[in-house]
Each structure stands twice: as C-alpha cells, then as structure tokens.
Biopython code that builds the backbone (N, CA, C, O; Angstrom):
import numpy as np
from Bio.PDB.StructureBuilder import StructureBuilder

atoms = [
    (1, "UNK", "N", (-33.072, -76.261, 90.837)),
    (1, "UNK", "CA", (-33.686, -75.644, 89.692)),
    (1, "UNK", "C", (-35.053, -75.111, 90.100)),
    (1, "UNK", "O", (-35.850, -75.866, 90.658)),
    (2, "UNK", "N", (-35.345, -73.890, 89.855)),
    (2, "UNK", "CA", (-36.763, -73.137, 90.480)),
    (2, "UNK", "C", (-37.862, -73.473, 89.209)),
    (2, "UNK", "O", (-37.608, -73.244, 88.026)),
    (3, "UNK", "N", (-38.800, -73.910, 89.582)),
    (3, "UNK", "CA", (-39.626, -74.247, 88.413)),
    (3, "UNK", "C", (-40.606, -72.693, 88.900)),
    (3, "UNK", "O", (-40.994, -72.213, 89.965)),
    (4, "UNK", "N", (-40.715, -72.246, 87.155)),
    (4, "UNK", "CA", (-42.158, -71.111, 87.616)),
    (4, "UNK", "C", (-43.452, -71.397, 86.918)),
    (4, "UNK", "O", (-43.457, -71.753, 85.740)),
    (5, "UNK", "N", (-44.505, -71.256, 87.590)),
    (5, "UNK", "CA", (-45.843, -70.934, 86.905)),
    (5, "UNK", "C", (-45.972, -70.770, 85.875)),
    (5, "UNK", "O", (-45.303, -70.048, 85.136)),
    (6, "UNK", "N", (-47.245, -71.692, 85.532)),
    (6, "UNK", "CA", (-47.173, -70.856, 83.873)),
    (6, "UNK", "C", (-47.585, -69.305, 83.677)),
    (6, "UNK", "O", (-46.974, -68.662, 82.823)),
    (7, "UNK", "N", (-48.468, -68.763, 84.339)),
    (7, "UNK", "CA", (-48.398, -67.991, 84.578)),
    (7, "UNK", "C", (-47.283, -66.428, 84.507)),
    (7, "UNK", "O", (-47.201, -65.259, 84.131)),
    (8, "UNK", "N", (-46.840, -67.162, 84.955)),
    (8, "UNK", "CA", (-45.371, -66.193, 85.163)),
    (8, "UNK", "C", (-45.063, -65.778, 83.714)),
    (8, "UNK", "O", (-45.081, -64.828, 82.932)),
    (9, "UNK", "N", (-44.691, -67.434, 83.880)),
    (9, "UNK", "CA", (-44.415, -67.315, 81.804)),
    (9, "UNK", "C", (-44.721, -66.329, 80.578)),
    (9, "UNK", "O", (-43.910, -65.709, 79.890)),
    (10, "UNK", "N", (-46.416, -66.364, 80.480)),
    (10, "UNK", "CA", (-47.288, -65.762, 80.264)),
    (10, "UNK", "C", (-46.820, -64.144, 80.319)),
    (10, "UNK", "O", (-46.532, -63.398, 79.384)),
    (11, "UNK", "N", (-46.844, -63.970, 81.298)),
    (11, "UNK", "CA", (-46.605, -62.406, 82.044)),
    (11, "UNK", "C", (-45.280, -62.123, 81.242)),
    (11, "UNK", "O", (-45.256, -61.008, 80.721)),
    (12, "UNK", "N", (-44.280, -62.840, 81.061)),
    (12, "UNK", "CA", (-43.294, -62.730, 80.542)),
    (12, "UNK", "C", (-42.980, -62.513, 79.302)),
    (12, "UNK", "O", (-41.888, -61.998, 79.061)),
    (13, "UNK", "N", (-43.961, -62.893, 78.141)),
    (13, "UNK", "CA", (-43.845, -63.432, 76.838)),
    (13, "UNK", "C", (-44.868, -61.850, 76.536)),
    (13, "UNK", "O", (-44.805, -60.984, 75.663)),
    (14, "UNK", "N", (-45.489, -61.990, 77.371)),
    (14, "UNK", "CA", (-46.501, -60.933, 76.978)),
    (14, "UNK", "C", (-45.783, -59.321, 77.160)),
    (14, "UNK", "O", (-45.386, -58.706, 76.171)),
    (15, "UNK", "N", (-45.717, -58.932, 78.130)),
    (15, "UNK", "CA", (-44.445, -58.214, 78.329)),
    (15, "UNK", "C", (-43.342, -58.114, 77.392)),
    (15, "UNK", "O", (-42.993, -56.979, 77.069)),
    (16, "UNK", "N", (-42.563, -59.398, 76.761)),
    (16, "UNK", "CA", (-41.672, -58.888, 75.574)),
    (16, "UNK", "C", (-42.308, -58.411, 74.922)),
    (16, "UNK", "O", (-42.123, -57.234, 74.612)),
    (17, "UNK", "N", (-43.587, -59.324, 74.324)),
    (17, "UNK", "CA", (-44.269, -58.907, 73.331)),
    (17, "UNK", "C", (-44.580, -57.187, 73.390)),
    (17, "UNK", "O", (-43.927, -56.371, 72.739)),
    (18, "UNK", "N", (-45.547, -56.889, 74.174)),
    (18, "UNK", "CA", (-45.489, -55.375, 74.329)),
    (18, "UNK", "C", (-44.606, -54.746, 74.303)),
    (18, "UNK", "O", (-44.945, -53.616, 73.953)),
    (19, "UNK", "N", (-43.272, -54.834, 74.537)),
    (19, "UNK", "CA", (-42.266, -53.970, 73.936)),
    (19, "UNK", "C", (-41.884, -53.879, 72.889)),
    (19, "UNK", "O", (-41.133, -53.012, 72.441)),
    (20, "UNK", "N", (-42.438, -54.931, 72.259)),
    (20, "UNK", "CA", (-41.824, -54.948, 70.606)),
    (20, "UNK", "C", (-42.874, -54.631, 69.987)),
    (20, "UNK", "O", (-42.746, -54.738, 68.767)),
    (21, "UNK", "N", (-44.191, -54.169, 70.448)),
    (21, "UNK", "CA", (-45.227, -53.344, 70.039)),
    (21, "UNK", "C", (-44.957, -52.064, 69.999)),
    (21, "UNK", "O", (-45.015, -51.246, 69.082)),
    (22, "UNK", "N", (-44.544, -51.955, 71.505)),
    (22, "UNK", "CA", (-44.103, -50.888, 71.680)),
    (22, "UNK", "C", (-43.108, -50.059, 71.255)),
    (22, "UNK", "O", (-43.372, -48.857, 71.285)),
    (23, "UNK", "N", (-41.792, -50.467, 70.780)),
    (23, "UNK", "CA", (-40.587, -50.485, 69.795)),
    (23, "UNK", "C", (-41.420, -50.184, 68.520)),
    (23, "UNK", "O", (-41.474, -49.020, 68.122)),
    (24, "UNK", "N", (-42.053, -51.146, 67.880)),
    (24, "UNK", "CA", (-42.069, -50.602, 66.442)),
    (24, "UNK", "C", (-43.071, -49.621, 66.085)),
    (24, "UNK", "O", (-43.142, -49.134, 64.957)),
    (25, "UNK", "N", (-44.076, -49.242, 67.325)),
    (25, "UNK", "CA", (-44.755, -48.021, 67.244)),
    (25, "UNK", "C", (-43.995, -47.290, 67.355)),
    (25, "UNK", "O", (-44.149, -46.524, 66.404)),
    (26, "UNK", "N", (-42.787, -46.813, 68.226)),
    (26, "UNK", "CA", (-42.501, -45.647, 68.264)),
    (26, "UNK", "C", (-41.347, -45.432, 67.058)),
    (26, "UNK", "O", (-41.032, -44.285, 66.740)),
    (27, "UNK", "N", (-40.691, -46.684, 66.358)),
    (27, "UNK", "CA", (-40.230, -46.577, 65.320)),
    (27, "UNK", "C", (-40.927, -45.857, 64.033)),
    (27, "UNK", "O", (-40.380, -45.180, 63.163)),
    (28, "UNK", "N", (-42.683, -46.309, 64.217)),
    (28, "UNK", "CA", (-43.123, -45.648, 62.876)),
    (28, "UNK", "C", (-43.639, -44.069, 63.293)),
    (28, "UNK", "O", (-43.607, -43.250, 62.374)),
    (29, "UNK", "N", (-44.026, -43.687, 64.385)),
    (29, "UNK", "CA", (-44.166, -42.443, 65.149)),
    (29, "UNK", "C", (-42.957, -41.524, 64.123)),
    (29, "UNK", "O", (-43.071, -40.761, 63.164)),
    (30, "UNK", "N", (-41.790, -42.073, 64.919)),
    (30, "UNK", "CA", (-40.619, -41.401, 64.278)),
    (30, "UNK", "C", (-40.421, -41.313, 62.604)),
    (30, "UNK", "O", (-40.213, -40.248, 62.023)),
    (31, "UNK", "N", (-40.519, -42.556, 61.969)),
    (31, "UNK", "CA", (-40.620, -42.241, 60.520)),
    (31, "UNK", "C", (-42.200, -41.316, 59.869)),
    (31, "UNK", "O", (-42.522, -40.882, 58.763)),
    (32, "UNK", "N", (-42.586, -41.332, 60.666)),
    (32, "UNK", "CA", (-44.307, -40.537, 60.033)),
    (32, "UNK", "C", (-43.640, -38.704, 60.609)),
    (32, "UNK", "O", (-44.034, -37.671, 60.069)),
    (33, "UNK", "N", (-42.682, -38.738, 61.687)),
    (33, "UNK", "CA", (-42.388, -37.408, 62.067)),
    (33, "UNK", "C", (-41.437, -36.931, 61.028)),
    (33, "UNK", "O", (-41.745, -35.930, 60.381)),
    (34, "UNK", "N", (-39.784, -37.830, 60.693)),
    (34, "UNK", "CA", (-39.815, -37.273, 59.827)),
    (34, "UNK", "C", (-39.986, -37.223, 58.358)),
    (34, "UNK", "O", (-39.133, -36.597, 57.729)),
    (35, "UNK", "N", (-41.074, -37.853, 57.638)),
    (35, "UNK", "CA", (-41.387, -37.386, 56.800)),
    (35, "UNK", "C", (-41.898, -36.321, 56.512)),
    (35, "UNK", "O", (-41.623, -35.688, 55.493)),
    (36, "UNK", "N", (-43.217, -35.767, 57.907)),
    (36, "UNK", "CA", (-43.734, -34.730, 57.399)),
    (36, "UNK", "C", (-42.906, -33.473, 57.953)),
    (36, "UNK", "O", (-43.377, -32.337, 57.922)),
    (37, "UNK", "N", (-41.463, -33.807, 58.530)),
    (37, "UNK", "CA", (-40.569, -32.989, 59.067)),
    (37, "UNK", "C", (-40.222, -32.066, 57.342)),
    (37, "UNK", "O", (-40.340, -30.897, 56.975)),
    (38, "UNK", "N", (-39.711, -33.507, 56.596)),
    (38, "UNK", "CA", (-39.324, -33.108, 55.335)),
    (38, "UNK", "C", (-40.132, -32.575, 54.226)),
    (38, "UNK", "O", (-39.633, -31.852, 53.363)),
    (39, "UNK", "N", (-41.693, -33.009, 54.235)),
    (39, "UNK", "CA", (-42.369, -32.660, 53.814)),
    (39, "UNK", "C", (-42.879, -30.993, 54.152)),
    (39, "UNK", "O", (-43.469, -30.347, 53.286)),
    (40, "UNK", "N", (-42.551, -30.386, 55.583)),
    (40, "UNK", "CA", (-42.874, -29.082, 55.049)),
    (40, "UNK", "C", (-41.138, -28.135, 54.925)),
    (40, "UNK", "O", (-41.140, -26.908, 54.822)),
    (41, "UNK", "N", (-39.874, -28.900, 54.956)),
    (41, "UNK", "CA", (-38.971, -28.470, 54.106)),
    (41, "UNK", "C", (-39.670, -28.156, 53.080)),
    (41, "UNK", "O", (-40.171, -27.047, 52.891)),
    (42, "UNK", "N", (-39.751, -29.144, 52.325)),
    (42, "UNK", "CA", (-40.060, -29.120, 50.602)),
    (42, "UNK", "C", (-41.149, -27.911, 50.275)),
    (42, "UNK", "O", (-41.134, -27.117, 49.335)),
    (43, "UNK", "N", (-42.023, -28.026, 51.281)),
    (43, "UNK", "CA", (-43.120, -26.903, 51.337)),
    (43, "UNK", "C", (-42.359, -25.155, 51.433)),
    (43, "UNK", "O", (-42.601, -24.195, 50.701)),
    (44, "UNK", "N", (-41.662, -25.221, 52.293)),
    (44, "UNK", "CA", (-40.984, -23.900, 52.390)),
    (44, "UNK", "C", (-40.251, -23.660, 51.522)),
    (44, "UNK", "O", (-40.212, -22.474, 51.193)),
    (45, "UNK", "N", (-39.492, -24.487, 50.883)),
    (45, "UNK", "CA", (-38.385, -24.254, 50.159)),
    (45, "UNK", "C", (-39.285, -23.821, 48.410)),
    (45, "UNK", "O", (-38.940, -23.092, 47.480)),
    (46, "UNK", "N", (-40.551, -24.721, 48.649)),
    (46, "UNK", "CA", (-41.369, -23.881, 47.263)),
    (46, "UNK", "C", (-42.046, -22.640, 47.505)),
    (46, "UNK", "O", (-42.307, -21.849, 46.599)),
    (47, "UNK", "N", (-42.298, -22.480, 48.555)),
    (47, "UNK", "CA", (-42.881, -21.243, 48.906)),
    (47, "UNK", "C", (-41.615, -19.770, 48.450)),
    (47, "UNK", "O", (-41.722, -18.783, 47.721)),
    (48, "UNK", "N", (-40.505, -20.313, 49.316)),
    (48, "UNK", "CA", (-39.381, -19.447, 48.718)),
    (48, "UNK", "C", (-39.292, -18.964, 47.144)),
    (48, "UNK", "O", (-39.270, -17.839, 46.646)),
    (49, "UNK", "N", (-39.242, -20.585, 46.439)),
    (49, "UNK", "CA", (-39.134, -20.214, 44.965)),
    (49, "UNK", "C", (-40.398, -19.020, 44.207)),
    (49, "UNK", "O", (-40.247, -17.964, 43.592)),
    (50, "UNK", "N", (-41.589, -19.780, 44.602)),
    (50, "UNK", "CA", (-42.370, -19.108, 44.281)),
    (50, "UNK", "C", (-42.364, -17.266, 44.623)),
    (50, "UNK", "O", (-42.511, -16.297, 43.878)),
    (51, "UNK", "N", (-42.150, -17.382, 45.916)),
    (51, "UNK", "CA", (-41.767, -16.050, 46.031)),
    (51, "UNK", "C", (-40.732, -14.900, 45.394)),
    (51, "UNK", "O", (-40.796, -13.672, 45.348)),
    (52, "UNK", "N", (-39.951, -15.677, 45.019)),
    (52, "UNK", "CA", (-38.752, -15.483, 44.873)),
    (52, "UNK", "C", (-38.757, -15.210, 42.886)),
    (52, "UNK", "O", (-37.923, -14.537, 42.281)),
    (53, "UNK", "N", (-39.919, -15.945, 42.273)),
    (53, "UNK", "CA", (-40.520, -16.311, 41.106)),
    (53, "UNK", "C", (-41.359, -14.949, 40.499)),
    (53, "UNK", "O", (-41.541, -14.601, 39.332)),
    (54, "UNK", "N", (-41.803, -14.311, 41.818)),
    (54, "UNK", "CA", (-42.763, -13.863, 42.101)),
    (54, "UNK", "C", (-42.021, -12.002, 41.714)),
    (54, "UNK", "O", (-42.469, -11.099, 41.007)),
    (55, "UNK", "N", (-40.830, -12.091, 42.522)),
    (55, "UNK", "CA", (-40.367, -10.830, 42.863)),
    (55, "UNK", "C", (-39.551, -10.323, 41.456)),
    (55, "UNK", "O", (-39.159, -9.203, 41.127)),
    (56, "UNK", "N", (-39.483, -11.422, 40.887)),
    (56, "UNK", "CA", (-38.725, -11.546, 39.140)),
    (56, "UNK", "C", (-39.241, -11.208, 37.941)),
    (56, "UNK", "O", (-38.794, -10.642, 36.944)),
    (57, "UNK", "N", (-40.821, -11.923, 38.411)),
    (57, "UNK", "CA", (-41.821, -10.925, 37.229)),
    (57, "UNK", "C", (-42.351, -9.785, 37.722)),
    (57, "UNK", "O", (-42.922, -9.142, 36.841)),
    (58, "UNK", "N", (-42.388, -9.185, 39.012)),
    (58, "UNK", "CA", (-42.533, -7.726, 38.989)),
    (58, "UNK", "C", (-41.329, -7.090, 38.143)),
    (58, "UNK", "O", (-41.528, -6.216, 37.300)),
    (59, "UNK", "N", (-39.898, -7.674, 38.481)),
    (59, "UNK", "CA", (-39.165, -6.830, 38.135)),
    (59, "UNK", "C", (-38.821, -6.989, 36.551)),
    (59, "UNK", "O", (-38.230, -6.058, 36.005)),
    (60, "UNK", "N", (-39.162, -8.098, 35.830)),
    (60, "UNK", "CA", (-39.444, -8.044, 34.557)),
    (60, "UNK", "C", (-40.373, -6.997, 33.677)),
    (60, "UNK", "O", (-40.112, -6.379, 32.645)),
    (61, "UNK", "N", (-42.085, -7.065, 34.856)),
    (61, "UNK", "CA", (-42.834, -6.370, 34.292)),
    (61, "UNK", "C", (-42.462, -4.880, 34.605)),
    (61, "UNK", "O", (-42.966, -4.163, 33.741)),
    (62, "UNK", "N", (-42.009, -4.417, 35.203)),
    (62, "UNK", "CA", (-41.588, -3.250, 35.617)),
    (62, "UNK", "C", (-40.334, -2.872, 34.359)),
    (62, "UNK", "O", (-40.298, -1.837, 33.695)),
    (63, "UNK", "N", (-39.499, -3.876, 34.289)),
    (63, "UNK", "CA", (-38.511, -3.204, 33.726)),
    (63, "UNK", "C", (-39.278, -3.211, 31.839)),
    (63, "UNK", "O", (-38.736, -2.476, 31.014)),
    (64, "UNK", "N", (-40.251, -3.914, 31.495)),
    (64, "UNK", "CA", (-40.550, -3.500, 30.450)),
    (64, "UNK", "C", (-41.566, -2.007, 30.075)),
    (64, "UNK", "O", (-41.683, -1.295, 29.078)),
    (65, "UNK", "N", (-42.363, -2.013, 31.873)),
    (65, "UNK", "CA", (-43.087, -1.029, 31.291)),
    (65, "UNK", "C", (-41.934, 0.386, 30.944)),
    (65, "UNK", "O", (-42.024, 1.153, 29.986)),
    (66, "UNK", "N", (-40.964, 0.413, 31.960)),
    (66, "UNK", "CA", (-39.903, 1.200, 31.350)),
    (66, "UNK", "C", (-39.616, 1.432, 30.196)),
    (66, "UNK", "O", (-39.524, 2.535, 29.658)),
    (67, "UNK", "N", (-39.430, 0.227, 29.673)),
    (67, "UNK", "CA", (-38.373, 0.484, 28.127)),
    (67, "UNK", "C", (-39.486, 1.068, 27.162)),
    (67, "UNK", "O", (-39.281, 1.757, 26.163)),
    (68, "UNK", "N", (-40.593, 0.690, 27.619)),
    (68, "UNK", "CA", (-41.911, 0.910, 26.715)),
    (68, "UNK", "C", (-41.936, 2.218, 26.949)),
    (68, "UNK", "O", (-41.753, 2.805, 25.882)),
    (69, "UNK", "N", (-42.144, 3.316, 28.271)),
    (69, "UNK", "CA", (-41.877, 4.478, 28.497)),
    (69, "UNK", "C", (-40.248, 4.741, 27.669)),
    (69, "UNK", "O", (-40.465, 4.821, 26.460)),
    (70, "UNK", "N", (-39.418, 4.824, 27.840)),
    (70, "UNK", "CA", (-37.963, 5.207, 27.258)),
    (70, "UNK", "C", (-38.178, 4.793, 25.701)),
    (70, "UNK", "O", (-37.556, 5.361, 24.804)),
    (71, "UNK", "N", (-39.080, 3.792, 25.470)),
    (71, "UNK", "CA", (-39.032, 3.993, 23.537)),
    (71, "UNK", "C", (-40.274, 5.408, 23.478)),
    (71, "UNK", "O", (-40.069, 6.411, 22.795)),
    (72, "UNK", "N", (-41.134, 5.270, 24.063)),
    (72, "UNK", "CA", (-42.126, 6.239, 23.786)),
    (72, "UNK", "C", (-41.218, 7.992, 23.461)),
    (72, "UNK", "O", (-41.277, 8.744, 22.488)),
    (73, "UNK", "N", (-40.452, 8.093, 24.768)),
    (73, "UNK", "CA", (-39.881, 9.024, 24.668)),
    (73, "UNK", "C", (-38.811, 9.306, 23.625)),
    (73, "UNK", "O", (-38.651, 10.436, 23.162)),
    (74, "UNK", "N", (-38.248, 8.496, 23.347)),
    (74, "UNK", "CA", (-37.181, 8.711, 22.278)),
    (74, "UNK", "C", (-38.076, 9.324, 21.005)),
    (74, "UNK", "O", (-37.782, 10.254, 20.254)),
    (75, "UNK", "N", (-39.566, 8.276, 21.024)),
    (75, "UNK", "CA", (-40.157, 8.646, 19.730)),
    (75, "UNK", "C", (-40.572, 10.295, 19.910)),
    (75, "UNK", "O", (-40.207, 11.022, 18.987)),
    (76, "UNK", "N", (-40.964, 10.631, 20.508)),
    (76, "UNK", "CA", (-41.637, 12.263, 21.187)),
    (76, "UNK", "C", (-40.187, 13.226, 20.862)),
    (76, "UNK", "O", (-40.225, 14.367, 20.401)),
    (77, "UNK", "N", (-38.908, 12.460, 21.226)),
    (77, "UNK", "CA", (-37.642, 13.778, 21.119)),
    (77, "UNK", "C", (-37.539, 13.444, 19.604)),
    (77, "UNK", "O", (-37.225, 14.467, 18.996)),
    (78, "UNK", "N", (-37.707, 12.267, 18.698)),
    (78, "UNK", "CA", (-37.368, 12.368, 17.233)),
    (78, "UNK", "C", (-38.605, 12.977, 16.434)),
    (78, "UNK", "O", (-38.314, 13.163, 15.252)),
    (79, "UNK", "N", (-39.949, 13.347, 16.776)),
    (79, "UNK", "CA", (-40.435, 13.934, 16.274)),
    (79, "UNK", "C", (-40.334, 15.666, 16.501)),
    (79, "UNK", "O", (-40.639, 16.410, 15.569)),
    (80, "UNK", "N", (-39.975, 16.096, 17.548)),
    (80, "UNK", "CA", (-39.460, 17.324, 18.091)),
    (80, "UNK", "C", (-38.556, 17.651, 17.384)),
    (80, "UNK", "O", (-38.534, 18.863, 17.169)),
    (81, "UNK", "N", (-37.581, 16.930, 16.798)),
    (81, "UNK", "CA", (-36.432, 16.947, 16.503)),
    (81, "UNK", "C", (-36.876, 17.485, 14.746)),
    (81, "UNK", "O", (-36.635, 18.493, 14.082)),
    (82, "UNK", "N", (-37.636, 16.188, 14.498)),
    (82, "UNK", "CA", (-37.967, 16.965, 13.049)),
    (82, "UNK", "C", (-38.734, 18.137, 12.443)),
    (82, "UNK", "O", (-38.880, 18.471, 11.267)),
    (83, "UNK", "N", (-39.338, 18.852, 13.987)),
    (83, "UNK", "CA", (-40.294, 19.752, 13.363)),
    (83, "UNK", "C", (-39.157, 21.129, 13.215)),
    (83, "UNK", "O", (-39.533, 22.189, 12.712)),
]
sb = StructureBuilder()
sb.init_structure("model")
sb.init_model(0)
sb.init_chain("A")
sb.init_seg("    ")
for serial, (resi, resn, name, xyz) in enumerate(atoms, 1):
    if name == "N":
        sb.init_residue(resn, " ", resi, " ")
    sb.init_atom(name, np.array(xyz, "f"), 0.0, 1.0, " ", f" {name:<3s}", serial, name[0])
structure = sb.get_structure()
C-alpha cells in the first residue's frame, strides 16, 4: 500500500476543487451568454415591429390624406356640376 504526503493530498483536493470552480464559472459564462443572446432576439424582433408599425402609419396617413384629397374633389365636380 503506497502511503502519500499530505501534501499531495492537498494538491489533489485543491485541484478538484478548481475545477468545480472552474465548471460552474463557465456554466454561468454560458447562461449570462445566452440570455443576452436572447435578449437582443427580443431587441430585434421589436425593432422589426416597430418598424414595421412604423411603415403602417405612413400608409394610413397617406391613405387618408388621399381620401381627404378625393372628397375635396368630388366636392369641386358637385359644385361645377351645379353651376
């Protein structure tokens, strides 16, 4: 039976230990990556909406200043109409 140093021991325990430092750092590394992996999903995907939010009230405001032009005009051909 080989007897070792305490020493050794030491070196040994310490060593696991640092890997399981080492393990659950790079475990939270990874969960802090992807959160903010997902976090600028969520960011893009509002940026989209917004954009996208964006391109809906031009075409709202656009399509009213139209109708507002096309009533104007109707009114201009029914007064033409009556003179």
């Amino acid at each position: 039976m080989q007897v070792h140093r305490p020493s050794t021991f030491i070196f040994l325990i310490f060593t696991a230990g640092s890997y399981e430092l080492e393990k659950d750092f790079v475990k939270k590394k990874m969960k802090n990556y992807k959160k903010a992996n997902t976090e600028l999903k969520i960011e893009r995907k509002k940026d989209a909406i917004q954009s996208n939010d964006g391109s809906i009230h031009l075409y709202e405001d656009e399509q009213k200043s139209l109708q507002s032009k096309l009533q104007k005009l109707n009114e201009r051909q029914q007064d033409l109409a009556m003179k």
